[in-house]
Biopython code that builds the backbone (N, CA, C, O; Angstrom):
import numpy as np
from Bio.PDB.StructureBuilder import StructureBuilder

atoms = [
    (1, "UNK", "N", (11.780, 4.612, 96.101)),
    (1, "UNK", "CA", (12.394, 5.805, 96.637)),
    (1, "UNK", "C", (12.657, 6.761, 95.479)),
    (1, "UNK", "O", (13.186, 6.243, 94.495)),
    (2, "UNK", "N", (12.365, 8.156, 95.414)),
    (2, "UNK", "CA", (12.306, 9.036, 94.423)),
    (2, "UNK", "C", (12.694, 10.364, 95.022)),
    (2, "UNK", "O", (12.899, 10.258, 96.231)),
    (3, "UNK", "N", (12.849, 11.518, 94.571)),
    (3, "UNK", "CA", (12.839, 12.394, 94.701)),
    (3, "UNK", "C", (12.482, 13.067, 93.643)),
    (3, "UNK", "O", (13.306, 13.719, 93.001)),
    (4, "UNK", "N", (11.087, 12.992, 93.291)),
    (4, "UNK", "CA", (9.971, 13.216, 92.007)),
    (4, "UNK", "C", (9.083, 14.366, 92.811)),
    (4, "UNK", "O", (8.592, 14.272, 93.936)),
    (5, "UNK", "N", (9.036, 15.376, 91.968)),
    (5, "UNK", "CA", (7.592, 16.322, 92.198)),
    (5, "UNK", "C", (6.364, 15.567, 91.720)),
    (5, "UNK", "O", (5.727, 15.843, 90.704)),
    (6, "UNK", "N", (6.100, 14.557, 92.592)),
    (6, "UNK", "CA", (4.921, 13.505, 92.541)),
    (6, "UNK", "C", (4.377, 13.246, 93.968)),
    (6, "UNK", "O", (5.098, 13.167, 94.963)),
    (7, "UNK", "N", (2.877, 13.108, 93.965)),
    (7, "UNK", "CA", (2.271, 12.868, 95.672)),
    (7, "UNK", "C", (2.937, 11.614, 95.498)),
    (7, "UNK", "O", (3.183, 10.941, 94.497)),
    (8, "UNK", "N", (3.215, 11.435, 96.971)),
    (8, "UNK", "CA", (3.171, 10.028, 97.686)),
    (8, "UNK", "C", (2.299, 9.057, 97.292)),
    (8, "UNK", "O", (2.296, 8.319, 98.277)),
    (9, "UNK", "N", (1.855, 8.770, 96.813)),
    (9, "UNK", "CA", (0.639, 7.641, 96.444)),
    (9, "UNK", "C", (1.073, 6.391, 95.923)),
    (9, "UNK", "O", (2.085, 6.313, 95.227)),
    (10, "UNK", "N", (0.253, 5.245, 96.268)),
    (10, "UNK", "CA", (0.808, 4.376, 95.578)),
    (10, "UNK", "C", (0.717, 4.237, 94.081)),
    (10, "UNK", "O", (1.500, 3.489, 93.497)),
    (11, "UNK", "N", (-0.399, 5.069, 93.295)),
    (11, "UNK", "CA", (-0.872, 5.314, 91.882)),
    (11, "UNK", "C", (-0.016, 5.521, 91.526)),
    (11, "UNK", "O", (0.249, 4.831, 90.542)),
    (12, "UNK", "N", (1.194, 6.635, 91.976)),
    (12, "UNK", "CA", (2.456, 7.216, 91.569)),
    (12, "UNK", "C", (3.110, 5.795, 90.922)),
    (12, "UNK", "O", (3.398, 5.354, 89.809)),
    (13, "UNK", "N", (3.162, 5.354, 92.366)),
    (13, "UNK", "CA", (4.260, 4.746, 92.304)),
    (13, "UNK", "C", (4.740, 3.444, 91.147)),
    (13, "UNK", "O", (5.797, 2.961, 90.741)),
    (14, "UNK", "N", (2.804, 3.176, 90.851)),
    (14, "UNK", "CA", (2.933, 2.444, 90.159)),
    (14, "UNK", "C", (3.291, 2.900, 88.638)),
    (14, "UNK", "O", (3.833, 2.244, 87.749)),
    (15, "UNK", "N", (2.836, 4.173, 88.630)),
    (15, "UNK", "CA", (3.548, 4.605, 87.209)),
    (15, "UNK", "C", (5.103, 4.402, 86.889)),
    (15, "UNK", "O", (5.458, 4.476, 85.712)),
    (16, "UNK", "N", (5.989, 4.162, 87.838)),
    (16, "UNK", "CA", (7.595, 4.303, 87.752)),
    (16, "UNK", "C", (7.707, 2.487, 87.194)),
    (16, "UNK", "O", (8.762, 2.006, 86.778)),
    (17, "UNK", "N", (6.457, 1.733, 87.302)),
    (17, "UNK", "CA", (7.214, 0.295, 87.465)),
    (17, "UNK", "C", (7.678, -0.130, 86.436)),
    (17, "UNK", "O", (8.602, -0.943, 86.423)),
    (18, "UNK", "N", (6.823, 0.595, 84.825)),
    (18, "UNK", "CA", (7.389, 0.683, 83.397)),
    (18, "UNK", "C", (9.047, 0.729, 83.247)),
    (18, "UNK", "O", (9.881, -0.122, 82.938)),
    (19, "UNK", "N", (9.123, 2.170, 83.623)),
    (19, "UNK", "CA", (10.716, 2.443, 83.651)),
    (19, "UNK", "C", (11.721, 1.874, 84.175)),
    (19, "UNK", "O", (12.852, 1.746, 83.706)),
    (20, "UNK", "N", (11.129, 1.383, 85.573)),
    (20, "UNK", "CA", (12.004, 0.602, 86.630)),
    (20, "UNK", "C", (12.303, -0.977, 85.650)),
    (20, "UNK", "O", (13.307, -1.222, 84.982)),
    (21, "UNK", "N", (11.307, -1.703, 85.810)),
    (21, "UNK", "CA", (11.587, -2.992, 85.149)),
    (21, "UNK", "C", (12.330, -2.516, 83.681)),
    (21, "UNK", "O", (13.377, -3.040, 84.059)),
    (22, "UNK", "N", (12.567, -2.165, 82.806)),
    (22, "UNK", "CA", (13.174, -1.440, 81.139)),
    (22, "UNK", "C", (14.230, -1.697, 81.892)),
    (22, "UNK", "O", (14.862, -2.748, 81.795)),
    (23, "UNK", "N", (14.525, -0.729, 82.735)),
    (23, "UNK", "CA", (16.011, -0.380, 83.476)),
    (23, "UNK", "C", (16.809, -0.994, 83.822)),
    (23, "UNK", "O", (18.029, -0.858, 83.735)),
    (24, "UNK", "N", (15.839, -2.191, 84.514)),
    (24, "UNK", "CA", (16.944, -3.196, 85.591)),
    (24, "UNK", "C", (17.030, -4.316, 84.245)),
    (24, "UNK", "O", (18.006, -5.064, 84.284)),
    (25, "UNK", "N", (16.174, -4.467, 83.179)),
    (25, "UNK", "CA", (16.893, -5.295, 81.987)),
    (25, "UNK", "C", (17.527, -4.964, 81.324)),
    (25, "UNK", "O", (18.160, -5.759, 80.630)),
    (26, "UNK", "N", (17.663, -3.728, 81.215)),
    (26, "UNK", "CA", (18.723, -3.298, 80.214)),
    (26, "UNK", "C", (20.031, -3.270, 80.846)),
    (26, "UNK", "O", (21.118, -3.496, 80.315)),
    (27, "UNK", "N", (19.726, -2.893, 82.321)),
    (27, "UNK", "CA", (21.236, -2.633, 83.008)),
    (27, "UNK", "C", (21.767, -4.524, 83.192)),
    (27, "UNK", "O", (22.958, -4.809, 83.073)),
    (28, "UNK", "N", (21.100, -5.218, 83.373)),
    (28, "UNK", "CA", (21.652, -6.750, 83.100)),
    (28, "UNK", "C", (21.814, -7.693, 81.649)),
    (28, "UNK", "O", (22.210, -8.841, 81.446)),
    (29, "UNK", "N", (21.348, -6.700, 80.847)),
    (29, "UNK", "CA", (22.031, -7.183, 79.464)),
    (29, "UNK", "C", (22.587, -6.891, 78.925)),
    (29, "UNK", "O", (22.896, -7.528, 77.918)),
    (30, "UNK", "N", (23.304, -5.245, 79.354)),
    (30, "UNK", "CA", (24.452, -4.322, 78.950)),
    (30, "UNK", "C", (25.867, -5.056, 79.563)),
    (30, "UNK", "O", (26.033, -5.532, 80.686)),
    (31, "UNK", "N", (26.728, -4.987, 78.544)),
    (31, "UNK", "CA", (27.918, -5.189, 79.067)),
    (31, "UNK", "C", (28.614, -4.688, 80.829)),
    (31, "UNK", "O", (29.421, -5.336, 81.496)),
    (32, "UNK", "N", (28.055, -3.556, 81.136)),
    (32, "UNK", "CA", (28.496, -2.546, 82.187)),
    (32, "UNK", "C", (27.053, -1.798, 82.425)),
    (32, "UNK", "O", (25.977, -1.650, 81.846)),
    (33, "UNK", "N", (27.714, -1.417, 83.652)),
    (33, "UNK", "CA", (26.006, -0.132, 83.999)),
    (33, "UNK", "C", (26.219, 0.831, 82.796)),
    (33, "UNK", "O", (25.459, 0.914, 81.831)),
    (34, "UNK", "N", (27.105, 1.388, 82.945)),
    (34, "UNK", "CA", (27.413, 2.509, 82.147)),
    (34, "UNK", "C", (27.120, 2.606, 80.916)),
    (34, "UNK", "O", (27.046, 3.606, 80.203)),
    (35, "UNK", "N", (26.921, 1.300, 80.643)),
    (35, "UNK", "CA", (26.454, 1.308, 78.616)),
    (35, "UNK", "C", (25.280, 0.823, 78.726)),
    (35, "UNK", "O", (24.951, 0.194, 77.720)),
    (36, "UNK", "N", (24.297, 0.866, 79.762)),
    (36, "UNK", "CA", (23.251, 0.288, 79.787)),
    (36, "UNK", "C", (22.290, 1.666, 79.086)),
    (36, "UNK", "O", (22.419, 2.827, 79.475)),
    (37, "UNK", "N", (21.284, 1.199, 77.933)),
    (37, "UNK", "CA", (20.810, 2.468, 77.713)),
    (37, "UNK", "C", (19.152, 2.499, 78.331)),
    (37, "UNK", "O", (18.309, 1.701, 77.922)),
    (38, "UNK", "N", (18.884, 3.462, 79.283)),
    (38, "UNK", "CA", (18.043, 3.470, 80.317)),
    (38, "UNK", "C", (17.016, 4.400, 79.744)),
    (38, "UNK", "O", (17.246, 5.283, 78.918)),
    (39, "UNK", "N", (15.491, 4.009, 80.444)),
    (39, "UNK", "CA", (14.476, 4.422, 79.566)),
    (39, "UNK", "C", (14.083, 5.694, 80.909)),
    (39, "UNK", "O", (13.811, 5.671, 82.109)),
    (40, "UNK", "N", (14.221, 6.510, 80.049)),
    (40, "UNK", "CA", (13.720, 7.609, 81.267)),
    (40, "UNK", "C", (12.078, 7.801, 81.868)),
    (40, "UNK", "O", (11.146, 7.414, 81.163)),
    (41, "UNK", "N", (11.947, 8.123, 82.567)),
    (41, "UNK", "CA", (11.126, 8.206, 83.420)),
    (41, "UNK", "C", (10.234, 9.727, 83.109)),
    (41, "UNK", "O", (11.098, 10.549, 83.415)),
    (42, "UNK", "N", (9.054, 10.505, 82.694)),
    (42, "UNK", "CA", (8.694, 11.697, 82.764)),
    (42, "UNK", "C", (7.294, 11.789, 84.395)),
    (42, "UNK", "O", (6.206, 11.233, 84.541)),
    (43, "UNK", "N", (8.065, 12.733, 85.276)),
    (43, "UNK", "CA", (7.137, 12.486, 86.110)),
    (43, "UNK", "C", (5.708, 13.329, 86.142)),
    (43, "UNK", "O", (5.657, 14.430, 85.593)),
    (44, "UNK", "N", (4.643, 12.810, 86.756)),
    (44, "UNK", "CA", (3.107, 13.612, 86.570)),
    (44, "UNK", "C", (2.848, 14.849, 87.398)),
    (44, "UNK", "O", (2.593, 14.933, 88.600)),
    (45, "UNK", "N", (2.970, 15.765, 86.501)),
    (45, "UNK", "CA", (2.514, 16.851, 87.750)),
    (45, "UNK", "C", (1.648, 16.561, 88.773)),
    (45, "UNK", "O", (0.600, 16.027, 88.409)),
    (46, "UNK", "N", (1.793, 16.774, 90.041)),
    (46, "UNK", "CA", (0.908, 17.198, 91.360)),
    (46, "UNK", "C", (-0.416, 17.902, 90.902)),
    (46, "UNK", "O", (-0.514, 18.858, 90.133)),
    (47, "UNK", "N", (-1.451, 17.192, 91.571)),
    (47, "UNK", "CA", (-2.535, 17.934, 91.049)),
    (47, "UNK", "C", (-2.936, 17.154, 89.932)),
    (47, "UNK", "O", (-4.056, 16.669, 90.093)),
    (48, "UNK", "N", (-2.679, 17.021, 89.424)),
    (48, "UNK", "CA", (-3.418, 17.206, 87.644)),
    (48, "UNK", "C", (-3.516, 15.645, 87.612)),
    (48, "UNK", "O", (-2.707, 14.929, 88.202)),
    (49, "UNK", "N", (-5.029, 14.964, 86.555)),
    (49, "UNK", "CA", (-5.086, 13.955, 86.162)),
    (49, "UNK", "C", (-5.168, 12.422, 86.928)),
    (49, "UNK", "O", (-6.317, 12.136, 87.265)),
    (50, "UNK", "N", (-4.462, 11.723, 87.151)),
    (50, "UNK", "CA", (-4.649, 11.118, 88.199)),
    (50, "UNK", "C", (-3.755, 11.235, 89.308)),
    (50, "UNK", "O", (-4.199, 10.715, 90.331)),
    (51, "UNK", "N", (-2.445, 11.848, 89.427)),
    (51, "UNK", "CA", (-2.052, 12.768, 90.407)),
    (51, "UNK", "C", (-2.911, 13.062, 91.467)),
    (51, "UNK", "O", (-2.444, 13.001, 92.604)),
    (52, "UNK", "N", (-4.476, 13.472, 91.251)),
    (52, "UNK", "CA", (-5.412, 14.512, 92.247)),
    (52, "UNK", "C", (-5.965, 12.796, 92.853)),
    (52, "UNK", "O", (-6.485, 12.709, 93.966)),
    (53, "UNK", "N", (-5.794, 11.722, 92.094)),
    (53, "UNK", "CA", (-6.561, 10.027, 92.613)),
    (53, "UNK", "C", (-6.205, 9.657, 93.994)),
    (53, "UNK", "O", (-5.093, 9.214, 94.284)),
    (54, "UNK", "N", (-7.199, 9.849, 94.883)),
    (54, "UNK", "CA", (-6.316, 8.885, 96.388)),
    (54, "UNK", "C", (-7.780, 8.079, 96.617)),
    (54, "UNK", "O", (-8.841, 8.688, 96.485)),
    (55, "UNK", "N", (-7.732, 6.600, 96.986)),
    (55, "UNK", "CA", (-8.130, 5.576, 97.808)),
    (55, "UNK", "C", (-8.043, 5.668, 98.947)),
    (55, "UNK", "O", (-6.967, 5.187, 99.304)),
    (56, "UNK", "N", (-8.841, 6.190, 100.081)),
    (56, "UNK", "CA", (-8.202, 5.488, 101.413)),
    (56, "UNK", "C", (-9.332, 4.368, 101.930)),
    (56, "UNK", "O", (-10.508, 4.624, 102.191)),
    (57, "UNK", "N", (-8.755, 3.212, 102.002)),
    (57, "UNK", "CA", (-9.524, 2.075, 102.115)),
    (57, "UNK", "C", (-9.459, 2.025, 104.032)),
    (57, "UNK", "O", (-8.538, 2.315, 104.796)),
    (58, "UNK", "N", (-11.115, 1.438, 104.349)),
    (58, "UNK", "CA", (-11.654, 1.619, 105.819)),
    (58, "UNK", "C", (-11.733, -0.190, 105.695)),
    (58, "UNK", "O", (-12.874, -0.595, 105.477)),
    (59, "UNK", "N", (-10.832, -1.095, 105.791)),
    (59, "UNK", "CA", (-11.499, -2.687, 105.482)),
    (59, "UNK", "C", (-11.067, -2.761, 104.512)),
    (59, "UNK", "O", (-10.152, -2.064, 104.074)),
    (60, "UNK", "N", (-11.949, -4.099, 103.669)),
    (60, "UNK", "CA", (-12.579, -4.869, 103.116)),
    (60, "UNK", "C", (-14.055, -4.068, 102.679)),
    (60, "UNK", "O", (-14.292, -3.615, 101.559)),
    (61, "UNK", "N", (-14.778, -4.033, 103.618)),
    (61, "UNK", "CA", (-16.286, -3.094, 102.625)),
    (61, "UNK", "C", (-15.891, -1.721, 102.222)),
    (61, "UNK", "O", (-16.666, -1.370, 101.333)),
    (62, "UNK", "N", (-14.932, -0.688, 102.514)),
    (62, "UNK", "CA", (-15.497, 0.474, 102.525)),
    (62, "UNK", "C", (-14.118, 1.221, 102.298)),
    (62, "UNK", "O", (-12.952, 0.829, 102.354)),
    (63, "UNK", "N", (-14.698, 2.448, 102.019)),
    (63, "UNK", "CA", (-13.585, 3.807, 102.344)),
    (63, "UNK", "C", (-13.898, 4.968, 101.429)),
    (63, "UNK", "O", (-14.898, 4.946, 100.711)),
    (64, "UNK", "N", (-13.017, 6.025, 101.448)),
    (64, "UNK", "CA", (-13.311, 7.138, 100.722)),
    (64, "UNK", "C", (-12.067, 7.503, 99.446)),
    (64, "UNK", "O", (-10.837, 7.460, 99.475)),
    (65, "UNK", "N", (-13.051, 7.868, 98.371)),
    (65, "UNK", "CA", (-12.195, 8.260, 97.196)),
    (65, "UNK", "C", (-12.455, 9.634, 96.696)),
    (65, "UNK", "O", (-13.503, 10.277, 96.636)),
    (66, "UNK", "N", (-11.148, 9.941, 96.327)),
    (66, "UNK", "CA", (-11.246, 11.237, 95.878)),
    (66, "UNK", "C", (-10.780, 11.147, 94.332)),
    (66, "UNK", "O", (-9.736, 10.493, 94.343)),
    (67, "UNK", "N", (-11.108, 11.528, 92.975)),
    (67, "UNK", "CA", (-10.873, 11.262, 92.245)),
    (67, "UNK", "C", (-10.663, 13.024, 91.278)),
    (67, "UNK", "O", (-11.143, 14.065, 91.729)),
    (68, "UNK", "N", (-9.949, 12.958, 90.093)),
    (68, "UNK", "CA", (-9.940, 14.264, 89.808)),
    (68, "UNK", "C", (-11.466, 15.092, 89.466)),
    (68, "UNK", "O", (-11.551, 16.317, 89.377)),
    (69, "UNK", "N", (-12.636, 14.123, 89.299)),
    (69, "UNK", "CA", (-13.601, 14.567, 89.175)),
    (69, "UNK", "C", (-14.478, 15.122, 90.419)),
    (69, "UNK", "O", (-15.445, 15.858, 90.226)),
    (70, "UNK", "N", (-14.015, 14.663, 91.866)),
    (70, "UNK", "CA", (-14.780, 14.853, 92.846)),
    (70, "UNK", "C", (-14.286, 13.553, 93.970)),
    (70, "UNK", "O", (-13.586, 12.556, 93.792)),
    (71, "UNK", "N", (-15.039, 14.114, 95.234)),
    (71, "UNK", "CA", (-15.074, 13.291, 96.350)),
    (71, "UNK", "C", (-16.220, 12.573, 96.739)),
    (71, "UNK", "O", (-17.411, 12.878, 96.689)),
    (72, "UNK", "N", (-15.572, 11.438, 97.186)),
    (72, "UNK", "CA", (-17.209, 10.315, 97.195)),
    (72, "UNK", "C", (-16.942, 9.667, 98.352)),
    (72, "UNK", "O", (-15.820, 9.203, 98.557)),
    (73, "UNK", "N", (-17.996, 9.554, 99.291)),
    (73, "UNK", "CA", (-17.747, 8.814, 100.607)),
    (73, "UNK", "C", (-19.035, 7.498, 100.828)),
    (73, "UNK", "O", (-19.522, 6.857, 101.759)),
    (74, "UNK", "N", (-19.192, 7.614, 99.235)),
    (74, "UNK", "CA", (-20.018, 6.231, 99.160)),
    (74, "UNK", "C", (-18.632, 4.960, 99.343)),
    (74, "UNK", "O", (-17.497, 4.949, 98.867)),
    (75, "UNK", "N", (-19.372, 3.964, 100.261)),
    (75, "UNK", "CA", (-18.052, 2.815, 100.333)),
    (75, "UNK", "C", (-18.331, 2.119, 98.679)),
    (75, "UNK", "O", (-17.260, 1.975, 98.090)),
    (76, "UNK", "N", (-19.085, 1.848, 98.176)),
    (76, "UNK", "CA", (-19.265, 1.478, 97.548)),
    (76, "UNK", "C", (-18.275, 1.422, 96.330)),
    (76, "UNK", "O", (-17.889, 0.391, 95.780)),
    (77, "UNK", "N", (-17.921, 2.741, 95.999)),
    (77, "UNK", "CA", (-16.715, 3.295, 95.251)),
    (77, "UNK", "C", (-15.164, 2.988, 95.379)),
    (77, "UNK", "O", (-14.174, 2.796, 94.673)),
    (78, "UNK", "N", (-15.542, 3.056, 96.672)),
    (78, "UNK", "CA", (-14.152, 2.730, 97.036)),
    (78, "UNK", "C", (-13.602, 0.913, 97.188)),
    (78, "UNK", "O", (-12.482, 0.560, 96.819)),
    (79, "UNK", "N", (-14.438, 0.127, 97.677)),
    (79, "UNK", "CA", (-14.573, -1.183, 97.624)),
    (79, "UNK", "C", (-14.126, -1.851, 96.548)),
    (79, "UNK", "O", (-13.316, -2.773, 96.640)),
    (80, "UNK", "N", (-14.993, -1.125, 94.627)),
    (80, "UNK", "CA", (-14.908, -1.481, 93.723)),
    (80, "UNK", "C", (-13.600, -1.658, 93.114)),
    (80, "UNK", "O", (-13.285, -2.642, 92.444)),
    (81, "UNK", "N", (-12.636, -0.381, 93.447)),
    (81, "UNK", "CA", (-11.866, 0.002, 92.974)),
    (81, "UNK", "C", (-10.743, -0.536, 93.278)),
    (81, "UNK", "O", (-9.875, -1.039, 92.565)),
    (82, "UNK", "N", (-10.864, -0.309, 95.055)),
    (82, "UNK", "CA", (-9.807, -0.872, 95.716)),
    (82, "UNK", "C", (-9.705, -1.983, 96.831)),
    (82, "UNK", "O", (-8.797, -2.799, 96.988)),
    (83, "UNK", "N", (-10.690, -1.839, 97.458)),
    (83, "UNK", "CA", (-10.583, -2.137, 98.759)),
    (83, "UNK", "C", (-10.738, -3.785, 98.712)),
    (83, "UNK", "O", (-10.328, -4.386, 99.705)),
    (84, "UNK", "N", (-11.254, -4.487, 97.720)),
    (84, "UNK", "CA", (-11.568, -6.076, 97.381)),
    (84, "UNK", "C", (-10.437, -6.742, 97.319)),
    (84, "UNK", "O", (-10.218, -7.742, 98.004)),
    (85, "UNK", "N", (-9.270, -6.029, 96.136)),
    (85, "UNK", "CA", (-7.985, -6.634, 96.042)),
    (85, "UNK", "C", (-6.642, -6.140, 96.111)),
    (85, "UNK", "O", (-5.559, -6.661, 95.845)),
    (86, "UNK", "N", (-7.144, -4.433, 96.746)),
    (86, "UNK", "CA", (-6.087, -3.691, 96.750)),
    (86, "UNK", "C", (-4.819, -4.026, 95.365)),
    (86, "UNK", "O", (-3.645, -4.395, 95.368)),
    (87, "UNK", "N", (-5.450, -3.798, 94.685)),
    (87, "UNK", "CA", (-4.835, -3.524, 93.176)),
    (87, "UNK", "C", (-3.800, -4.424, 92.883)),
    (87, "UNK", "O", (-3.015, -4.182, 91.966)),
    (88, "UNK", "N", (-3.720, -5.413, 93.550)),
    (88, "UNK", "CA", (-2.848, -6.600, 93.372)),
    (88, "UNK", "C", (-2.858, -7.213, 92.028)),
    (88, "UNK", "O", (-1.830, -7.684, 91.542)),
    (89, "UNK", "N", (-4.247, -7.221, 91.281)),
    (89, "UNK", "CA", (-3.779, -8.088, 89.970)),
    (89, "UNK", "C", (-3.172, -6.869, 88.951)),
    (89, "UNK", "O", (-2.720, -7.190, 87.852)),
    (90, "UNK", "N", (-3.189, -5.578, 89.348)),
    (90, "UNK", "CA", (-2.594, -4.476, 88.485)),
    (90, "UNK", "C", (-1.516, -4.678, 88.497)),
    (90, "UNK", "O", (-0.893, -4.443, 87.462)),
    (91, "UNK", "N", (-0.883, -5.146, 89.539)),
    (91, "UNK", "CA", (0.768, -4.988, 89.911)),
    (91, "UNK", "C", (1.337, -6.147, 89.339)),
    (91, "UNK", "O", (2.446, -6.262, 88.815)),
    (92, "UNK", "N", (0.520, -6.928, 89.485)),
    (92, "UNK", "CA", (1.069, -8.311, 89.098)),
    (92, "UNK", "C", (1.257, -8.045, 87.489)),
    (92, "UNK", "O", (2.372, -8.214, 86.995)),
    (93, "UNK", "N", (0.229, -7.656, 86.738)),
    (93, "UNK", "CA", (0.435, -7.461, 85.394)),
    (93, "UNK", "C", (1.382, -6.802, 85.025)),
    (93, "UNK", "O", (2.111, -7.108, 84.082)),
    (94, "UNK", "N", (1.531, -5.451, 85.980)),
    (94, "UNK", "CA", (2.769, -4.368, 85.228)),
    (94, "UNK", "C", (4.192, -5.010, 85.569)),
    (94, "UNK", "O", (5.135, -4.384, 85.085)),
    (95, "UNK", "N", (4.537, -6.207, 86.355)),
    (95, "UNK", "CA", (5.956, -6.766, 85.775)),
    (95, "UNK", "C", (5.350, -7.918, 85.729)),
    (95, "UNK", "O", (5.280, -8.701, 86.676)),
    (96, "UNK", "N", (4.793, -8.115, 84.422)),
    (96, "UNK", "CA", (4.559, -9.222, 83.527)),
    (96, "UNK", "C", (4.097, -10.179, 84.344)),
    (96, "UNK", "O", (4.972, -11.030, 84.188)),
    (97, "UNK", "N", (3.175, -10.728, 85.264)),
    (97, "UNK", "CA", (3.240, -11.939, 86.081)),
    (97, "UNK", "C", (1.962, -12.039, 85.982)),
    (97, "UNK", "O", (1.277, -11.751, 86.964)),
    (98, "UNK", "N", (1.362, -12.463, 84.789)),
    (98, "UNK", "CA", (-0.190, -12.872, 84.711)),
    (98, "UNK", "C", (-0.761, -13.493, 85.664)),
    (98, "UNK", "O", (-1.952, -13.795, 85.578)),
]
sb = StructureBuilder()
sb.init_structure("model")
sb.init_model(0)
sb.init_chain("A")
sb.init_seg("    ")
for serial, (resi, resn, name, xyz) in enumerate(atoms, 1):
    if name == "N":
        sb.init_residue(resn, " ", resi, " ")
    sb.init_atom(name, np.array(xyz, "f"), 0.0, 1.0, " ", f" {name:<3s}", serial, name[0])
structure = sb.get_structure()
């Protein structure tokens, strides 16, 4: 939950998980919330970079991607990227869970 000048996406979202996990250890190894010293967050402009990135996965074989370079409605693209494991071993890595 945010109130970030950021698309909805889950790409977003995964950018916050850095800051989020910093946060919730620091705020449990600080004496108090209040002395917890918290790693800020800079959010990605709309539009720009991978901001412009959306997946929409059709299945398991297929779907359409739009990437900042262009739109592709080869499934093929989209399959590779996403649609096989829906980015599950990404997530798993970004809070540490090899």
């Amino acid at each position: 939950m945010s109130n970030l000048p950021e698309g909805r996406l889950a790409i977003t979202a995964s950018f916050h998980v850095p800051a989020i996990v910093a946060n919730i250890k620091a705020m449990l190894a600080a004496p108090s919330a209040d002395a917890a010293r918290l790693k800020p967050y800079a959010p990605r402009l709309p539009g720009k970079g991978m901001g412009k990135m959306m997946i929409v996965t059709l299945g398991r074989g297929g779907g359409l991607t739009s990437l900042p370079f262009g739109q592709f409605r080869a499934d093929f693209i989209a399959r590779k990227i996403k649609s096989e494991n829906m980015f599950v071993h990404q997530y798993r890595k970004d809070v540490g869970m090899r």
